[in-house]
N, C-alpha and C positions, 0 to 999 in steps of 0.2 A: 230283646236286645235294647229293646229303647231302655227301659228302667236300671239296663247294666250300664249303657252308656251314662244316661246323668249319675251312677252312682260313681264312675270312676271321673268324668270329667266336669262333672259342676252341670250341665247344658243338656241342651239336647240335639241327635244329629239332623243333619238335612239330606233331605232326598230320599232317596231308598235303598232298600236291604243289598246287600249284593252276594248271590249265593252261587258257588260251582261243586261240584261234587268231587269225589276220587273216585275211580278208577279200580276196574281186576281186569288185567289184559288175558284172555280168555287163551289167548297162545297167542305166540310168535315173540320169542325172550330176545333182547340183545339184536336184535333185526332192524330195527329202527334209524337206528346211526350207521346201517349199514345200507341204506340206502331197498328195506325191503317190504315185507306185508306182515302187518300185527291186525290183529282181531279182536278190540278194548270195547268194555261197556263203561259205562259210568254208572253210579253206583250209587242206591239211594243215603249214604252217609256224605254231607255237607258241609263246605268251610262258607261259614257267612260274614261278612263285611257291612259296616254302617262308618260314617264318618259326617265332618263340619270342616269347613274352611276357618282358619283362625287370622289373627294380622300381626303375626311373625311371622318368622324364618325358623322356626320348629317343628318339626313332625311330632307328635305322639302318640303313641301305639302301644294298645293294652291288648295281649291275650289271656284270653279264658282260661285257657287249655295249661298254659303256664304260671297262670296270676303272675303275671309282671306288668310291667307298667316300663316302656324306653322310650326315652329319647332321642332326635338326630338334630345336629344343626346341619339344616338343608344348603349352608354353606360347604360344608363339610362332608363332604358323603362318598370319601373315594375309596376309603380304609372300611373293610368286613371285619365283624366282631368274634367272626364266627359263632354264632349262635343265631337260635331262628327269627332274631330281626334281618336278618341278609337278606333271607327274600324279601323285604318290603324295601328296602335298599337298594338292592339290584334293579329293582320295578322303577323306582325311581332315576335311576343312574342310568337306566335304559333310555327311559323317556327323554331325559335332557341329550343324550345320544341321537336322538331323531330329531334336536332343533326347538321341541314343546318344553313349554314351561307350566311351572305349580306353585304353589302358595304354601304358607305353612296347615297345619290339619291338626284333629285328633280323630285316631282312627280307631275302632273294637275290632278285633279279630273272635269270631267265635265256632267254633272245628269240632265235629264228630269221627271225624275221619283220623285216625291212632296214627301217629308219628312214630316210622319206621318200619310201617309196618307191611311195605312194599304195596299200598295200594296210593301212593302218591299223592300224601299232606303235600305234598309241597308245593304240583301241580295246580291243584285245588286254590290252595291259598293266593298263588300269582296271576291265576285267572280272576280269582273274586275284587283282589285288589286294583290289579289292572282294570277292570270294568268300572270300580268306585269312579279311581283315577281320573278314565278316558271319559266318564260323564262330569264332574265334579267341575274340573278346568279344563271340558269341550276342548278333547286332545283330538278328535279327530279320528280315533282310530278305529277299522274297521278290522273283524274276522281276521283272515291270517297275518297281517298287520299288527294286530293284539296278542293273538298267539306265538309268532313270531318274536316278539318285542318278553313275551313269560320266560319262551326256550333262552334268548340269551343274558336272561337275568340270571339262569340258575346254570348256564355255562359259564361266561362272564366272570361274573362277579362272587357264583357262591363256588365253583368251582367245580362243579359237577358235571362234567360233558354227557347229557343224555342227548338221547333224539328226542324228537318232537311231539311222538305218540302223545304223554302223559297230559299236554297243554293241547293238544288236540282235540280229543275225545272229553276233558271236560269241560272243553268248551262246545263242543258238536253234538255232544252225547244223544242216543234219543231212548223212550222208556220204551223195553218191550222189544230193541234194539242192539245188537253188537253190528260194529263198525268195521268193514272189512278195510283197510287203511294203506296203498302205496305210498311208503312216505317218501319213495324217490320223487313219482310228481304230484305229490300232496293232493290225490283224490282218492276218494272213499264211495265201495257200494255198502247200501244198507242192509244188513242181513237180519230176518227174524229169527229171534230168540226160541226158538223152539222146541222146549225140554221138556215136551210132555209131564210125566208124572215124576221128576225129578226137581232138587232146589241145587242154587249153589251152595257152599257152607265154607267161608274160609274160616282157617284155622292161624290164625297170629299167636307164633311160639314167642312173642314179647321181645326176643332176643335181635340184637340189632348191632351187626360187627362195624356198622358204618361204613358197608364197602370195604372192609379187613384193608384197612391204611390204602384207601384210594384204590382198590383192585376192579373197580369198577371202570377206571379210567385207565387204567392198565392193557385191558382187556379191549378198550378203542384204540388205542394206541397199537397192540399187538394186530387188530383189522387192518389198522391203516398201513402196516407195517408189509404184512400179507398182501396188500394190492400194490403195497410199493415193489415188489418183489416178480408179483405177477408181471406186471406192466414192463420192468425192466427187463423181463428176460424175453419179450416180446412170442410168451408162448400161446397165448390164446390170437383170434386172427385181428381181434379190434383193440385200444385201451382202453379201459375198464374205468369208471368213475364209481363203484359201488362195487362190492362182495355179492350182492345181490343179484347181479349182470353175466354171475357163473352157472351156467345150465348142472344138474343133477350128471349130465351127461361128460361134461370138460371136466367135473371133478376128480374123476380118477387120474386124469393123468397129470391134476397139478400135484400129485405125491414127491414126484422127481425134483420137482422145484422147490416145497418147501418144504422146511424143517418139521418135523412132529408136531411140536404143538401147537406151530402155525396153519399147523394143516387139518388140526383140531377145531381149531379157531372157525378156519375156513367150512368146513363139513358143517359141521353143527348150523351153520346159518344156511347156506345152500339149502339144508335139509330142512330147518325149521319152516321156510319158505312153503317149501310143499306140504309140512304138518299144517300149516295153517289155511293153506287153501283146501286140503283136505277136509279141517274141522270144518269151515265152511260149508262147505259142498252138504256135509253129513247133517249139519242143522239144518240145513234149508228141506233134508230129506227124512230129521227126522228120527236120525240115528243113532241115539246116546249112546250105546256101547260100542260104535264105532268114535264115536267123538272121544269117550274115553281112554282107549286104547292108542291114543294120539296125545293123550293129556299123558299118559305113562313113559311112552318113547321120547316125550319132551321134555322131560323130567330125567330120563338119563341122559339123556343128551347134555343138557347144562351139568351133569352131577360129571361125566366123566370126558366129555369133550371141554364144552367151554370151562369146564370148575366154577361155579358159582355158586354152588348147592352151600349145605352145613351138613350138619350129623346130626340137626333139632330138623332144619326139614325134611333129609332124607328118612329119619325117623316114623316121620308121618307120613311118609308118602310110601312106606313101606306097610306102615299101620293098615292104609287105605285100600291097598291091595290084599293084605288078609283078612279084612273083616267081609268081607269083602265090599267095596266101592268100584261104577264101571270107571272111573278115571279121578284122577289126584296129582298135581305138579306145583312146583313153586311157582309164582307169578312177583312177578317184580324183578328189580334188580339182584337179586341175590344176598349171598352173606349174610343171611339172617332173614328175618321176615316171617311172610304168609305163604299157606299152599291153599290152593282152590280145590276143592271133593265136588264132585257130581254124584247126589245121596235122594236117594228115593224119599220122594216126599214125607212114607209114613215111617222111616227109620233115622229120620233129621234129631230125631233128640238122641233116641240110644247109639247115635252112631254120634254124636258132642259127649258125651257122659262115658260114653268107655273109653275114643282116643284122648280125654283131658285126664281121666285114671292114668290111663298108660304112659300119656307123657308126663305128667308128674309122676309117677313110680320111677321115671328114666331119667330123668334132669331134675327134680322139685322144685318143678317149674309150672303156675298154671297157666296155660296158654288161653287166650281170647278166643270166642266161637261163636259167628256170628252166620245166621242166612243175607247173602245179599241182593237185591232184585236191582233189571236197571233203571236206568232214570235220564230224565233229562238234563242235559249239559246245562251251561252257565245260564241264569237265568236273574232276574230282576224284582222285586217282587216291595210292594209297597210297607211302607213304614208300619208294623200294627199297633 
């Protein structure tokens, strides 16, 4: 990075690297902003950040990943461009929201982590910047304070209402580690990874509907709408601040109250809940074809309850069962993206070599196929 940075800005930077990882949320889709339990690893693919302090009122920010090169007058910073300078944008627009101030910069972005591809560049990127940031001009800020300050960069300003998970975990993340995650009171047990003689292996069909025109915030909006509902009809015995606060057991009989596919909405998260403490449970004992069989049922769940799937993942995720795989689901937000395979160690290549035949025979499309193991969160690491 160093010899990228004087190639693009003349100098060299100061301080040190600043690296977070992305993300494959192992289960618990869409539960997050619902106030419930996701199970993320971090992921050894990396978004790294270097930067220098300059004496204007200009930011500039080169990524790799895109070969661009933007500008911002840090006077100016209220209007989103839409395009992937927003997150370093929002990071900033953040910050001066809490009172702290910056100076002008030149900043390098450099990302291994594939854009779109539902294992959360964009996470990745608002933690590594935010940490440049919070050292750079000794912002002060601490852990979930930082995390904190990522989620409402890319609510905010880029327009994305996720939960918190994505900027959690890569900043928490630990190797050898998935994170069991209540993000109603934002604490986490540690679970070992425990997949015996199995890898992960996601599969990125490239394809990226961008949220099919925002149905990603549709679909918070349809929760939030659902507990509106709940709450007014005063059918459960308490008011409910989370979707997540409905027992497997009151579910049935919120039928009466809401409408189909709010009650769709409703199911799927209630349920995911228990997939997830279930996967839990099964790693810690061990039990990849139980774990799998719960990557399956979570995977129709988003395909026919919440709708979030495609027909390039459901594709694969059909592949995976007939070749046979013990388990295979989308991970991410949906509308495009990746699906995660649990693939026995020594069938890891022929099982990337005939699902990339098959979904290019079906789309002529070739899809990304990568193993991914986990890693450590947001980390720091000197100048080489």
């Amino acid at each position: 990075m160093f010899d990228q940075f004087q190639e693009v800005f003349g100098g060299v930077p100061e301080g040190d690297v600043y690296r977070a990882p992305g993300r494959v949320n192992l289960i618990g889709e869409h539960t997050d902003y619902n106030g419930g339990l996701v199970l993320p690893i971090a992921i050894d693919m990396d978004t790294c950040v270097c930067m220098r302090e300059t004496a204007n009122d200009i930011g500039c920010v080169y990524s790799t990943s895109f070969d661009q090169l933007a500008t911002m007058d840090l006077n100016d910073l209220d209007h989103p461009s839409n395009t992937w300078t927003d997150y370093v944008q929002g990071i900033m627009v953040e910050i001066r929201e809490r009172g702290k101030q910056f100076r002008g910069f030149d900043l390098l972005i450099d990302s291994e982590v594939p854009v779109g591809s539902g294992l959360s560049s964009s996470a990745a990127l608002e933690i590594a910047v935010a940490n440049a940031f919070n050292d750079m001009f000794d912002l002060g800020l601490v852990d979930l304070q930082l995390i904190r300050l990522c989620q409402s960069a890319e609510n905010n300003f880029v327009g994305a209402h996720t939960g918190i998970m994505d900027q959690y975990i890569s900043y928490h993340g630990l190797a050898g580690k998935a994170l069991l995650l209540n993000t109603k009171e934002l604490v986490h047990e540690v679970i070992e990874l425990e997949l015996d003689d199995f890898q992960l292996v996601v599969i990125d069909t490239t394809v990226s509907h961008e949220h099919e025109n925002n149905q990603y915030n549709v679909r918070r909006s349809e929760c939030e709408q659902a507990l509106e509902v709940i709450n007014g009809n005063d059918f459960l015995p308490e008011q409910l601040t989370a979707l997540s606060q409905i027992s497997t057991e009151q579910l049935s009989f919120l039928r009466s109250v809401l409408e189909g596919r709010l009650f769709d909405r409703v199911s799927h998260v209630v349920n995911e809940n228990q997939r997830v403490i279930g996967v839990a449970d099964f790693l810690t004992q061990e039990k990849i074809e139980k774990v799998g069989e719960l990557f399956y049922e979570s995977h129709r769940s988003l395909k026919n309850l919440y709708e979030v799937s495609s027909k390039e993942l459901d594709f694969l995720v059909d592949f995976a069962r007939d070749y046979p795989v013990p388990g295979a689901r989308m991970t991410g937000g949906g509308f495009g993206g990746a699906i995660i395979n649990l693939v026995p160690e020594g069938k890891v290549e022929d099982y990337i070599q005939q699902a990339t035949f098959a979904f290019e025979n079906e789309f002529n499309i070739t899809p990304k196929c990568f193993v991914v193991n986990s890693s450590d969160g947001a980390r720091v690491k000197p100048m080489a």
